[in-house]
C-alpha distance (Angstrom), angle and dihedral (degrees) to the residues before:
residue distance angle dihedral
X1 . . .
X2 3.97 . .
X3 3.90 113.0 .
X4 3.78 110.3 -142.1
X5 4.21 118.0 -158.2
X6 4.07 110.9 -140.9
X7 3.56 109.2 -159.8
X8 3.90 117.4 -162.4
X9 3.79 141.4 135.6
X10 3.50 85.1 -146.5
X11 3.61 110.1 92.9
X12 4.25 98.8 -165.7
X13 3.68 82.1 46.2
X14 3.92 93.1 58.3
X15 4.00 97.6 36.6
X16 4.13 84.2 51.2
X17 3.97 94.8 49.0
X18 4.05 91.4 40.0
X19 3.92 87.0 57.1
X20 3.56 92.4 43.5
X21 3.30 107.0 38.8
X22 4.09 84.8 47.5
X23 3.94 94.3 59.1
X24 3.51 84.8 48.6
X25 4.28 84.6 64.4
X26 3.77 98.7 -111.3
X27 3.77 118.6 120.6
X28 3.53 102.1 -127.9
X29 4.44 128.8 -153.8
X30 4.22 112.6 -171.5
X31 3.69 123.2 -161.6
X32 3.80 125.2 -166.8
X33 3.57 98.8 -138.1
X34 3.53 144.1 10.8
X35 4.69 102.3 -92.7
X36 3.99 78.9 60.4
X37 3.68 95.9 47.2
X38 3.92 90.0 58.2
X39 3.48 94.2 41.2
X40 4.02 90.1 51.1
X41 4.05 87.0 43.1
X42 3.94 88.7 51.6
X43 3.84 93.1 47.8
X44 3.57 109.7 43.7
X45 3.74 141.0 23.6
X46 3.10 115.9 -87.5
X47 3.56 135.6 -177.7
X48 3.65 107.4 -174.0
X49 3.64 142.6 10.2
X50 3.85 120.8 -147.7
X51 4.43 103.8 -169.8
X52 3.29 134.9 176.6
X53 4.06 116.4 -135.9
X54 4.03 102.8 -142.8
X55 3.95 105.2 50.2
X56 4.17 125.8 132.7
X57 3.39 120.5 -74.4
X58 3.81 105.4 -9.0
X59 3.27 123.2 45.3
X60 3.77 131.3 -129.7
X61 3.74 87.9 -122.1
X62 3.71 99.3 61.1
X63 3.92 91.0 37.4
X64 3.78 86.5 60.2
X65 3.48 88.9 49.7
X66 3.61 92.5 44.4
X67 4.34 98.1 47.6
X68 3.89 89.5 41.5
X69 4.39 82.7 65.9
X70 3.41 87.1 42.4
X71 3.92 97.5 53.1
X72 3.74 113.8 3.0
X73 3.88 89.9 -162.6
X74 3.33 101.1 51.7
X75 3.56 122.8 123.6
X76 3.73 112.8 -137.2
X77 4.54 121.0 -173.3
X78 3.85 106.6 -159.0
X79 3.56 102.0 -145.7
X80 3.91 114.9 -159.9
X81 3.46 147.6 152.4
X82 3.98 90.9 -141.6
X83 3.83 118.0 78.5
X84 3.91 89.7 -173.6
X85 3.70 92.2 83.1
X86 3.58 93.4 66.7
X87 3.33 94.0 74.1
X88 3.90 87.5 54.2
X89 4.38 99.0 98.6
X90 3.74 83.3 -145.1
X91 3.32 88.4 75.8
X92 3.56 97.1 55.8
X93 3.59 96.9 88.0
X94 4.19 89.2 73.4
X95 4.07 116.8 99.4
X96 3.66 80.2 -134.2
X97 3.87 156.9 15.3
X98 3.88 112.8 -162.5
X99 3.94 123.6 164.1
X100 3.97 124.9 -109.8
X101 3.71 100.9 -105.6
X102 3.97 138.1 161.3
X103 4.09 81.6 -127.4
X104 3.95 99.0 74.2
X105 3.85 83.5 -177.5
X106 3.83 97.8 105.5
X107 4.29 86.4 40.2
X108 3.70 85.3 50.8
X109 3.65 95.7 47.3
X110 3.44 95.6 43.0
X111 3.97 98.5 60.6
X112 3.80 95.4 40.1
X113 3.94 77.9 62.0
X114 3.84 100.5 46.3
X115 4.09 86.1 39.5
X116 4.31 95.6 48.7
């Protein structure tokens, strides 16, 4: 079973990607913010990281940064509600940019991808 990290400040948006994500058959670990994301990365095994850009404190940006030193072969989805930032060439270094929708199709797609 892979174990897939959501990142978000937003707690409703964390509770409704755990539950998903879960009845999808991944076990699933959510941080608030982007210290407990590393921590969790360092700590566990984990396959995939799903992270929102624009979250308190530190920003999805730098966390990507941050997880990619961590684990150079980790796949990380930034999940946003803001297409503007990918145009930004820092985020370039995610496996993937998909949109913050109420259709988690394309989210769900796009990890059984990065995960086969």
């Amino acid at each position: 079973m892979s174990t897939i990290l959501v990142v978000d400040d937003e707690a409703n948006i964390r509770k409704l990607l755990e539950k998903e994500l879960s009845e999808e058959g991944y076990q699933v670990l959510s941080a608030p913010d982007g210290e407990t994301a590393v921590e969790l990365v360092r700590g566990n095994d984990v396959d995939l990281v799903v992270l929102d850009i624009r979250m308190e404190g530190q920003s999805g940006i730098e966390t990507l940064r941050q997880l990619i030193l961590e684990k150079k072969t980790l796949p990380v989805i930034l999940h946003t509600g803001y297409a503007e930032y990918k145009l930004d060439f820092s985020t370039w270094m995610a496996s993937a940019y998909v949109m913050k929708s109420s259709d988690l199709s394309e989210l769900k797609e796009t990890i059984r991808g990065l995960l086969s």
